[in-house]
C-alpha positions as CSV (number, residue, x, y, z in Angstrom):
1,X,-61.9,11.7,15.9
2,X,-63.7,12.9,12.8
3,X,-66.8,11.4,13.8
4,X,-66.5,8.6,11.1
5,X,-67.5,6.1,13.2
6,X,-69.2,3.5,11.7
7,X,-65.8,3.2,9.1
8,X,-63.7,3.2,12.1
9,X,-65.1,0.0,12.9
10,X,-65.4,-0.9,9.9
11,X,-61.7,-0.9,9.8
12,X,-60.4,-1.8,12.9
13,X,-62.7,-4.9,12.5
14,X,-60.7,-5.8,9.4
15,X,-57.6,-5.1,10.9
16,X,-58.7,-7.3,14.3
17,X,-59.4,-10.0,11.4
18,X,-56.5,-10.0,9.7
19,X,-53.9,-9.5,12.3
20,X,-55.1,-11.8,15.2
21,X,-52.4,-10.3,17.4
22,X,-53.7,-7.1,16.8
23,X,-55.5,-6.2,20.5
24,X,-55.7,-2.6,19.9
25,X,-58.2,-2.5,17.2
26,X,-61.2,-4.1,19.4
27,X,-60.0,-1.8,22.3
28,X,-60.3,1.3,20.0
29,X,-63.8,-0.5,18.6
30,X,-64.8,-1.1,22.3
31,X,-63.8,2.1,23.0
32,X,-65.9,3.4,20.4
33,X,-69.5,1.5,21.6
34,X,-68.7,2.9,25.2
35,X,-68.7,6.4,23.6
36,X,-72.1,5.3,22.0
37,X,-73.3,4.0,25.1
38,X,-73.4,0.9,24.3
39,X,-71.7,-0.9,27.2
40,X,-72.2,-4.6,26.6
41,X,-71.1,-4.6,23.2
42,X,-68.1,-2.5,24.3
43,X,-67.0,-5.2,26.8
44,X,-67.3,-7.8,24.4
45,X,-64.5,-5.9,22.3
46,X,-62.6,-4.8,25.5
47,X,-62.5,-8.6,27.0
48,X,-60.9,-9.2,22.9
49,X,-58.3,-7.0,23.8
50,X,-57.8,-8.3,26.7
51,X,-57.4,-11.6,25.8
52,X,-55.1,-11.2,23.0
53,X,-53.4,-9.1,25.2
54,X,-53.6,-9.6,28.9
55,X,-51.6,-6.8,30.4
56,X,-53.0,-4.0,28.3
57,X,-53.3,-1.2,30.9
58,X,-56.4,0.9,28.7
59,X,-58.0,-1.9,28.0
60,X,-58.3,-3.0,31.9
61,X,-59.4,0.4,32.3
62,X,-62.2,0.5,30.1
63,X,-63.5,-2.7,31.3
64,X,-63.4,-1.2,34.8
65,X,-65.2,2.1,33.4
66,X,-67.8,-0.3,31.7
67,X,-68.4,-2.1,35.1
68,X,-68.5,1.0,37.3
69,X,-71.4,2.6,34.9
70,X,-72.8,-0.7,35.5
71,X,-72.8,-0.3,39.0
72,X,-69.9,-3.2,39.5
73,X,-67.8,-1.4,41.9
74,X,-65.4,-4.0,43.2
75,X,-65.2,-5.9,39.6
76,X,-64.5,-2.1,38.4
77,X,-62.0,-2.0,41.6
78,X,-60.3,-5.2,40.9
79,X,-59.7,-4.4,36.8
80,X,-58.6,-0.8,37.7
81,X,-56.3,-2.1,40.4
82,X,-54.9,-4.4,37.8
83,X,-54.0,-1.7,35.3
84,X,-52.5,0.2,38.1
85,X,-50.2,-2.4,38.9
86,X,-48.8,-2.7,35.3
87,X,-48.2,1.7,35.1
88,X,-48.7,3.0,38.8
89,X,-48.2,6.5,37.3
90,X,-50.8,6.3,34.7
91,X,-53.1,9.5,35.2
92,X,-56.1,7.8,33.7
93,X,-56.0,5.1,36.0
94,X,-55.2,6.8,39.3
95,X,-58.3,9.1,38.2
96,X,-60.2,5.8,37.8
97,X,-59.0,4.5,41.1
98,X,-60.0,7.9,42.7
99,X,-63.7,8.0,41.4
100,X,-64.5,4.2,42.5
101,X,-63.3,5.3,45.8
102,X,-65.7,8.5,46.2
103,X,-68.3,5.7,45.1
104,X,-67.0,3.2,47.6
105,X,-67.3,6.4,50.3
106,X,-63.4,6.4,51.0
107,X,-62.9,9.8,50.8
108,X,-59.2,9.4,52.1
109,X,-58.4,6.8,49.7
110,X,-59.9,9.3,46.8
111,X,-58.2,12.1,47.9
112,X,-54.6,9.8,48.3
113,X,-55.4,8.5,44.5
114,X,-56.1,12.1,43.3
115,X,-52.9,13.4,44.8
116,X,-50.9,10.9,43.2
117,X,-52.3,11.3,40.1
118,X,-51.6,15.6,40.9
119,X,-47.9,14.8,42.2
120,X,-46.8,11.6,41.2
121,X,-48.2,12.0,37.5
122,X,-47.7,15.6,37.5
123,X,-50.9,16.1,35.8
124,X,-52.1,20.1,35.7
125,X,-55.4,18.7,35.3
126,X,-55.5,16.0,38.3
127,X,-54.0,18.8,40.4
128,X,-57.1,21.4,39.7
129,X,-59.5,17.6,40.3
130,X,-57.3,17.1,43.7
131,X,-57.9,21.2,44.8
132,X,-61.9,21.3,43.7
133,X,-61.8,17.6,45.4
134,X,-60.1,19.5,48.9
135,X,-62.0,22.4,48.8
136,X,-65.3,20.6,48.5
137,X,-63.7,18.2,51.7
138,X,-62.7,21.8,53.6
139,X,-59.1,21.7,53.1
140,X,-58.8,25.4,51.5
141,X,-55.2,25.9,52.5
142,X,-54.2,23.1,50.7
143,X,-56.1,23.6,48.3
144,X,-55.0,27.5,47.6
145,X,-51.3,25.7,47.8
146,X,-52.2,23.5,44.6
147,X,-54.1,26.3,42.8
148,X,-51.0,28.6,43.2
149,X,-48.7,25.7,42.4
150,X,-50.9,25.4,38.9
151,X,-50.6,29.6,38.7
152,X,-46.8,29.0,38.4
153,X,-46.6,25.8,36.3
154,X,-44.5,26.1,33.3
155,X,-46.2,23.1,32.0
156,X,-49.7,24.4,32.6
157,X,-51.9,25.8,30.0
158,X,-52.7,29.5,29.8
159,X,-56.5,28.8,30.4
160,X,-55.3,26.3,33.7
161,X,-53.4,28.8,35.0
162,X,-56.1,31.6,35.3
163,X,-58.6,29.3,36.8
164,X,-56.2,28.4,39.6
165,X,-55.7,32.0,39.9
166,X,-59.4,32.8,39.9
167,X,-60.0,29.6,42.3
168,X,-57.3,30.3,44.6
169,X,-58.0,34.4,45.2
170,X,-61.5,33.4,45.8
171,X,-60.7,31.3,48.7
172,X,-57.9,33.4,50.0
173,X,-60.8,36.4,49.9
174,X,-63.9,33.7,51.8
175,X,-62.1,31.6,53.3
176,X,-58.7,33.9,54.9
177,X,-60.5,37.4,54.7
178,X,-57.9,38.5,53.0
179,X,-58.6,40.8,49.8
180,X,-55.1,42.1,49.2
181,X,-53.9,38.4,48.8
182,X,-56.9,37.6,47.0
183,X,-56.4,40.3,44.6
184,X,-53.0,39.6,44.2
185,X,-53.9,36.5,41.9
C-alpha cells in the first residue's frame, strides 16, 4: 500500500516458499503484476493460488479480471461464476459478473447483477453504479429512488450522500420538470 512493491514480492515470495500452504501470498504477488500491468505474469501467481487453494473466491476473481482484459469473456465468465458460487454476496464479484455482462451485451443480466450487488450486498457504492447504470438505460425513476435511498443511508459516506443528492435533484428537475423537488435535495 506504500508503494514498496518490489519488497512486497520480495516477501510474499519467501513466504509462498516457506509455507507451501500459504495461497495468499502469490494472490497478493499476482495481484500486484495485474496492478503493474503485467497480466501473464499475474496469472501465473493467481493459478498458484488457486491451486493450493482451489476455492479461493479473490483469487477466481482476478483470474477472471486477467482474462476479461484479455478479451476471454466466457473463460472470465466461467472463473467469475465460480467465485460467485462460493460467496453469492460478494460485492466484488457481483460487480465482476455485472461488467462481463455489459461486455457480453446483456444489459438485463448487468443491471440484475448490479442490483444485487446494490440490495443484496448493500453496497453504497454498487447502488450509485446500479442508478448511473439505470439512468444511462432510461430508468430515471428508479434511478431517483436509489439516489434518494443513498441520500438517507446511515451507512453512506458524507461525500455519497451529496452526490445522490446532486444526481437525484438533477433528474427530478430534466427528467420530472419539477424544480421544487429538485431543489429540495
Amino acid at each position: 500500500s506504500t508503494g514498496r512493491l518490489k519488497e512486497a514480492v520480495a516477501n510474499y515470495t519467501r513466504s509462498m516458499q516457506e509455507f507451501e500452504w500459504d495461497a495468499d501470498s502469490p494472490y497478493r504477488i499476482g495481484r500486484i503484476f495485474f496492478r503493474q500491468k503485467e497480466p501473464g505474469r499475474a496469472l501465473l501467481f493467481a493459478r498458484e493460488a488457486l491451486r493450493r487453494e482451489p476455492q479461493f473466491p479473490d483469487a477466481m476473481n482476478l483470474t477472471a479480471r486477467i482474462y476479461l482484459q484479455a478479451g476471454l469473456i466466457d473463460a472470465a465468465d466461467s472463473q467469475a461464476a465460480d467465485s460467485l458460487a462460493l460467496n453469492s454476496l460478494d460485492k466484488d464479484t457481483l460487480l465482476l459478473l455485472a461488467e462481463i455482462r455489459r461486455r457480453q451485451g446483456k444489459p438485463d443480466e448487468e443491471i440484475a447483477f448490479l442490483a444485487r450487488a446494490a440490495l443484496e450486498a448493500r453496497n453504497v457504492q454498487s447502488t450509485m453504479v446500479l442508478a448511473d447504470r439505470l439512468t444511462t438505460a432510461g430508468d430515471h425513476q428508479q434511478a431517483i429512488q436509489l439516489y434518494e435511498r443513498v441520500v438517507h443511508s446511515r451507512n453512506a459516506d458524507r461525500y455519497y450522500r451529496v452526490q445522490a443528492a446532486m444526481l437525484a435533484g438533477l433528474l427530478r428537475a430534466r427528467f420530472d420538470r419539477d424544480a421544487v423537488a429538485a431543489h429540495g435535495f
